[in-house]
C-alpha positions in Angstrom: 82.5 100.1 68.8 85.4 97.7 67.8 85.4 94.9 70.7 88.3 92.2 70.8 88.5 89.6 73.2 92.0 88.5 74.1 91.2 84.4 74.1 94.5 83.1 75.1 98.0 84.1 75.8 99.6 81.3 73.8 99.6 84.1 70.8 101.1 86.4 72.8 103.4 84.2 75.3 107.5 83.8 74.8 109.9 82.9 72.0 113.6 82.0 73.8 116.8 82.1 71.8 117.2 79.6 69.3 119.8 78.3 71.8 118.2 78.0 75.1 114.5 76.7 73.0 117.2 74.1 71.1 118.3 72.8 74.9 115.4 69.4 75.9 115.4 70.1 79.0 115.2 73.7 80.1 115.3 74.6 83.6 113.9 78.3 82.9 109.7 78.5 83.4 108.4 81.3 81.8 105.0 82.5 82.0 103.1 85.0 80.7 100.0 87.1 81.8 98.3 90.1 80.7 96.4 92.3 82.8 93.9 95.8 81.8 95.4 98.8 83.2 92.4 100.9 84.3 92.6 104.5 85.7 90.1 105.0 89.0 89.4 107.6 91.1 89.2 106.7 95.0 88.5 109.1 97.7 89.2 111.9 94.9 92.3 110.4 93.3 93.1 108.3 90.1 94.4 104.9 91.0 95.6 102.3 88.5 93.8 99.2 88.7 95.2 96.1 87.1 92.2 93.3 86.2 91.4 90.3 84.2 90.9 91.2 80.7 87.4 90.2 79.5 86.4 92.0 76.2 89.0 94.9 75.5 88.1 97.8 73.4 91.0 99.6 71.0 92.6 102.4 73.2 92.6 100.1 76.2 95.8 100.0 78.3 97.5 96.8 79.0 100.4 95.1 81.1 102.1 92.4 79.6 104.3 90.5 81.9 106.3 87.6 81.9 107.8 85.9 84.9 110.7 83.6 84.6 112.5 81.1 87.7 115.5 79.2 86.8 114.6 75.5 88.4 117.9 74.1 87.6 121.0 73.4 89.6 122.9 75.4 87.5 123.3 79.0 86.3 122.0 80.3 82.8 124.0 83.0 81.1 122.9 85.1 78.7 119.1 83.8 78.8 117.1 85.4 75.8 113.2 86.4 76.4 112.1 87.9 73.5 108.1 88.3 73.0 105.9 88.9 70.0 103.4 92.0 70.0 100.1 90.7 69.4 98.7 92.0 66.4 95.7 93.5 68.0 98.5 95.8 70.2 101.0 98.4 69.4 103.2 99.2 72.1 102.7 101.9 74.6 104.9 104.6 75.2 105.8 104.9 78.4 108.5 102.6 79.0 109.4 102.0 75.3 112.8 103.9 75.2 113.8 101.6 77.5 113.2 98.4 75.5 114.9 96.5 72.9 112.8 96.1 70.0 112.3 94.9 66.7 110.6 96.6 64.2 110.9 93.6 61.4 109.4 90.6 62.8 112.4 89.7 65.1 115.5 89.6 62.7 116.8 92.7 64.3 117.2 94.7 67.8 117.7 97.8 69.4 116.8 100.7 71.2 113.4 102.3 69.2 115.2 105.6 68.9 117.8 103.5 66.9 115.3 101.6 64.8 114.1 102.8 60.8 111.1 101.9 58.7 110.0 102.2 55.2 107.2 105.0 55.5 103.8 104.7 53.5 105.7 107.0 50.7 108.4 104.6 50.6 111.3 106.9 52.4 112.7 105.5 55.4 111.6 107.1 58.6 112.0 107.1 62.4 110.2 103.6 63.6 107.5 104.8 66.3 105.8 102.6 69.2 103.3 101.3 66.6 106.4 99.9 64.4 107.1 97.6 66.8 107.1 93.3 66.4 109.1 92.0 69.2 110.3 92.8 72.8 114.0 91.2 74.1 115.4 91.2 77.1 118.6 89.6 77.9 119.4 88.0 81.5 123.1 88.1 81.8 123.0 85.6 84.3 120.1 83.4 86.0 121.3 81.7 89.0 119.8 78.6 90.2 116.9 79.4 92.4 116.2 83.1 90.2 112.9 84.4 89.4 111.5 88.2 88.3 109.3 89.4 86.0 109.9 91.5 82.3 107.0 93.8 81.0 105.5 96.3 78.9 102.8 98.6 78.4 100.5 98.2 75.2 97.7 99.9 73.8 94.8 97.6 71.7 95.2 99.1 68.6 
């Protein structure tokens, strides 16, 4: 069995828009954290569980999130979170229609129904979950004091 052991989340933690990473001083933390999803059964029902990874297996489920507070004085339009897959991931489905993706190593986004590859045969085809680079999300306004979290579901490949 195929073991991987997710070392660090600086591979897998956030790229901002050229813009907002171009700013010295940026009053937006961001911090990532990724978390196994497992399925158990208590009292005779499945319950998701969500624990420190430790050595993950392909076929595992995980939850990638990223929290983000605006410590400044000031609000941030149009803040830009945009994360990179991992390699070792593709992304999961559930979720993904609802995410803005990029199926060509961030140069492009959109909704995954909306995206096209070049196929093995060298056709173009539909993009699917396993197509997919980069996450964005766009905050159309961070006021001063803001925090939440963005995530998504992936699957070790």
């Amino acid at each position: 069995m195929k073991r991987i052991l997710i070392a660090t989340l600086g591979s897998v933690l956030i790229a901002t828009a050229p813009a907002v990473a171009a700013a010295q001083t940026n009053p937006v933390e961001l911090i990532g954290d990724v978390k196994v999803d497992k399925i158990v059964v208590e009292n005779g029902k499945e319950k998701h569980v969500l624990v420190e990874p430790g050595v993950v297996v392909p076929g595992d489920a995980l939850l990638f999130t990223t929290t983000y507070r605006n410590a400044g004085a000031t609000p941030i339009k149009d803040f830009v979170v945009t994360n990179p897959l991992p390699d070792a991931v593709q992304l999961a489905p559930q979720g993904a229609d609802q995410l803005v993706v990029s199926v060509d190593g961030g140069k492009t986004f959109g909704k995954l129904t909306t995206r096209r590859v070049t196929g093995s045969d060298g056709a173009p085809r539909a993009a699917v979950e396993a197509d997919v680079t980069h996450i964005r999300w766009v905050l159309p306004v961070l006021a001063p004091g803001a925090s939440g979290a963005l995530s998504y579901h992936a699957i070790v490949r």
